[in-house]
N, C-alpha and C positions, 0 to 999 in steps of 0.2 A: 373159290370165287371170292369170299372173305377176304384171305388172306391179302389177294389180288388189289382189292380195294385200298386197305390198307396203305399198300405200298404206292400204290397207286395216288391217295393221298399225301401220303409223306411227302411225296416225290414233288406234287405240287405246291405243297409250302415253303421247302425249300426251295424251288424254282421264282416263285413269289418273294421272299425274302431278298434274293440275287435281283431281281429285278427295280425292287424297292431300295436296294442299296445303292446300286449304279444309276439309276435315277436320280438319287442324290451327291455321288459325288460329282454325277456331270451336271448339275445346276449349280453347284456351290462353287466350282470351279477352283479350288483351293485345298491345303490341307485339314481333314477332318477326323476325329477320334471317333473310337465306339459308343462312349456316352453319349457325345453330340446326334451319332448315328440312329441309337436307341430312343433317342427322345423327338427327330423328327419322323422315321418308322414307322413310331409303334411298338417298338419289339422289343419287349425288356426281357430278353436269354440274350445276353451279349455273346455268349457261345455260338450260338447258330449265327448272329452276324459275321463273327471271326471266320465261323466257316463258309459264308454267301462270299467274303473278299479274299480270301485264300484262293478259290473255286473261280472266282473272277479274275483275278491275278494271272491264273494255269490257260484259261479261256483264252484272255490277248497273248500269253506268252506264245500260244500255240499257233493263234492266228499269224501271228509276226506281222501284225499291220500295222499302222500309223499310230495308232493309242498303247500304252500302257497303263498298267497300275505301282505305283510305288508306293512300299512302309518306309516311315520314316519314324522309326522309332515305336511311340501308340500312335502315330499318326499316320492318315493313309489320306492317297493323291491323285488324281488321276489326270497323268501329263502326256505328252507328247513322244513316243519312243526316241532311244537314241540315235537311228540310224536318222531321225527327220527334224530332228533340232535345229540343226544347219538349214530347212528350210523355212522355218517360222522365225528364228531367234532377232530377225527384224524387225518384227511386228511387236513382239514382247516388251512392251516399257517398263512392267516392273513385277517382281515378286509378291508371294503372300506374306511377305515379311515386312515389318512397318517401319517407316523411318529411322526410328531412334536403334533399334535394333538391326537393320541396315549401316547405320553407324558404328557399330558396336562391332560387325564384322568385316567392317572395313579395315577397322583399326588391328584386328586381326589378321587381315590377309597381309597386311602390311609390315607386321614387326613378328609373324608367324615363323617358328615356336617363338614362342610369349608366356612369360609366367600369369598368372592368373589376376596377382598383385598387383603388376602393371597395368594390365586392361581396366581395374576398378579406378586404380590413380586417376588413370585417364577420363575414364566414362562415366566414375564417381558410383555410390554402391546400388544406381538401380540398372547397372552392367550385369547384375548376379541373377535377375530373373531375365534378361537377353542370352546371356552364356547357357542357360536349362534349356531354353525352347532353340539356340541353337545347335544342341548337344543332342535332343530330341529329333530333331530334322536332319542328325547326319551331317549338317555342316563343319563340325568338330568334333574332336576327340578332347577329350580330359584325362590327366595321369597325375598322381601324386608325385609331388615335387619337395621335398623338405616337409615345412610346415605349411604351401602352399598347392598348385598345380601348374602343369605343364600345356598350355592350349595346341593342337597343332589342327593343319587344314584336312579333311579327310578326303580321300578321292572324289567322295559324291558330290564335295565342291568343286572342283576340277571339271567333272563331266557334267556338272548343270550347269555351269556362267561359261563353260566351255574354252578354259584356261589350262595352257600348257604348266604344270608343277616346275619345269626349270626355268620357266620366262616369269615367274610370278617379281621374283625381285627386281627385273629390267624393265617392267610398267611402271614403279612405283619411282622410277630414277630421277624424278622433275620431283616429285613430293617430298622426298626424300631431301634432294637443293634447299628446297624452303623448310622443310625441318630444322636440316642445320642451321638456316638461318635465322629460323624465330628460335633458336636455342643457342644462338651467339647473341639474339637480341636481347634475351632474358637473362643469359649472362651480366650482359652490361649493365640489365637493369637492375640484377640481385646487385651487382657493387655499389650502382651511385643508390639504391636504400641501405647498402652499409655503411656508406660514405656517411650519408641522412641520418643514419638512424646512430652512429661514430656521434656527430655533431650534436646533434641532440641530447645523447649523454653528457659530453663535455657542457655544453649550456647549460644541463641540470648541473652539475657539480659546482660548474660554475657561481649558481643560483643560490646554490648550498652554503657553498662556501661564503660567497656574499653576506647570507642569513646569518652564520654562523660569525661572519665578522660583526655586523651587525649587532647580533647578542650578543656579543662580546664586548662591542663598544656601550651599548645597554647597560650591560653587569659592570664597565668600570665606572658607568657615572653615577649609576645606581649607589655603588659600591663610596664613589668618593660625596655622595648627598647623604650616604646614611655616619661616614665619618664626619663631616660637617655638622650632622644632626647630634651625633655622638660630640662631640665638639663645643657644640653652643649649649648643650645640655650639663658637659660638665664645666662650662663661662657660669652657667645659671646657677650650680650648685656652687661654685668657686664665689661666685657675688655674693649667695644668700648665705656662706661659713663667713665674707666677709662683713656683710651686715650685722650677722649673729656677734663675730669677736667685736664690733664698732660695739652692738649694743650691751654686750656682757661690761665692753669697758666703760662703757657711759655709767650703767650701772652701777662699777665698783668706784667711780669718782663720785657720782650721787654719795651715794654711802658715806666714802669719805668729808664730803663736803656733811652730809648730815650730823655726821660725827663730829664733826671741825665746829659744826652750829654749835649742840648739846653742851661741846666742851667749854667754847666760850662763853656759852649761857649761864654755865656752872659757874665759871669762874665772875661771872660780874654778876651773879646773884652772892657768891662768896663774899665778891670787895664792897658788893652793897650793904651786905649785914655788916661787913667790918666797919664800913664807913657809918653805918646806923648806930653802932656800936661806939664809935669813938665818939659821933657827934652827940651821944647819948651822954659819955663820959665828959665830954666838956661843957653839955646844957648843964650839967650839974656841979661843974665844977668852977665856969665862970658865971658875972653876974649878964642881964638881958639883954643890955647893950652892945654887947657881942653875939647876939644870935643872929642877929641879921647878916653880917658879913660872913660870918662859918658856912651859913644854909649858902649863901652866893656860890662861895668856894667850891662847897659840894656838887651844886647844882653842875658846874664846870667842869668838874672830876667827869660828873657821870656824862657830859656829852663828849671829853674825850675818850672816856670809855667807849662808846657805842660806836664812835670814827674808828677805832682800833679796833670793834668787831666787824666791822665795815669792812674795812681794811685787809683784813684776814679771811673774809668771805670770797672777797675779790680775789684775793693770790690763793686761794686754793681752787676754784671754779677755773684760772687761769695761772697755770704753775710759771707756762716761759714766760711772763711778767715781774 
């Protein structure tokens, strides 16, 4: 009877559990994980939920009615069987997938296979957590490709947007028009920024070169102010050697003219003692009478004497005379 209970109970917490789970995936209406599950529940043995949506899963398989259960990876769904998709897929506006990640598979359905590289080119690098939660949900495959990956579409995108795999590239034939043509447009535009960006260069060298004439005409005037400068500085030194030889030779005619003085001085100090001398010899030797006219005489000597120092002073201070 124990025992009975027992089972008895088990029987109803797992039944409880299945009830608690499908409860909430039919309110969330969307994809759902087992933490999210565990943490609206109650039930932290994620085990026994794995085992409530397994159990669940086997339930609608069996029934074969209008509802299913579908994993998509760790995530679980509860949609619309396939046999009844064609009666709702009118109604349906949009997925549990969000805009930008809706983007992100578009651009996949459209250049599919795709390397990985490309898709981020495109959708720039926050395409890396869109590619996981698509990868997750069954909408693609991933394969290593080089140093990259390989994206392809995988059936369960085919039978959920309900798209034939051999008509996938005959939708996209108008998109496809305008591709090539914003990529003849960008063509055009990468040339005239070479063109741009050609000219540009050339106006910088241009510029350059300008500059460098420039300092070049700079450095020759620089060049002929600092000869100038060089120039007038050896006129100055060339003056002041010429002043110096003017003054050295002023100097040595000084000299001579000095010497020319002394000499003559000497010499009419000489004829004055001589003439002292004589008129000495003849005070004594004539009588008084005669003194008066000798001293006259003398007196005459000595001022042609002093005209003939005179004289000689002159023609040496001025030799071309």
């Amino acid at each position: 009877m124990t025992q009975k209970s027992e089972i008895s109970g088990t029987t109803d917490v797992v039944k409880e559990i299945k009830e608690k789970v499908e409860a909430v995936l039919f309110a969330v209406g969307r994809k759902i994980d087992l933490e999210e599950i565990s943490k609206i529940t109650h039930v932290e043995d994620k085990t026994k939920i794995e085992e409530a949506l397994k159990e669940l899963q086997q339930d609608y398989s069996k029934r074969e009615g209008s509802i299913s259960l579908v994993q998509q990876g760790t995530y679980w769904k509860m949609g619309v069987a396939d046999a009844h998709i064609p009666t709702v897929q009118d109604i349906i506006s949009e997925t549990e997938l969000d805009k930008q990640t809706m983007e992100t598979l578009a651009v996949i359905a459209y250049k599919a296979p795709v390397l990985q590289s490309e898709v981020i080119k495109i959708r720039t690098n926050k395409a890396y957590d869109h590619l996981k939660l698509l990868e997750e949900m069954g909408y693609i495959t991933r394969e290593v490709s080089g140093r990259t990956r390989l994206i392809k579409l995988s059936q369960y995108f085919f039978k959920y947007f309900d798209v034939p795999s051999d008509n996938m590239k005959n939708m996209f034939n108008d998109v496809k028009e305008a591709e090539e043509a914003v990529e003849q447009k960008e063509e055009e535009l990468k040339e005239i920024k070479e063109q741009v960006k050609e000219l540009e260069k050339q106006k910088k060298k241009e510029q350059k070169e300008e500059k460098k004439e420039e300092k070049t005409q700079e450095e020759a005037v620089a060049e002929v102010e600092n000869e100038l400068m060089e120039e007038g500085i050896i006129q100055e030194i060339e003056k002041e050697e010429e002043k110096k030889e003017a003054y050295e030779l002023e100097l040595e005619e000084q000299d001579k003219i000095e010497k020319e003085k002394q000499k003559l001085k000497k010499e009419k100090e000489k004829r004055k003692q001589e003439r002292e001398a004589k008129r000495a010899e003849k005070e004594a030797a004539q009588p008084d009478s005669g003194e008066l006219g000798e001293e006259e005489k003398g007196d005459k000597t000595e001022v042609e004497e002093s005209k003939e120092v005179k004289d000689a002073q002159e023609k040496s201070e001025h030799p071309s005379k």
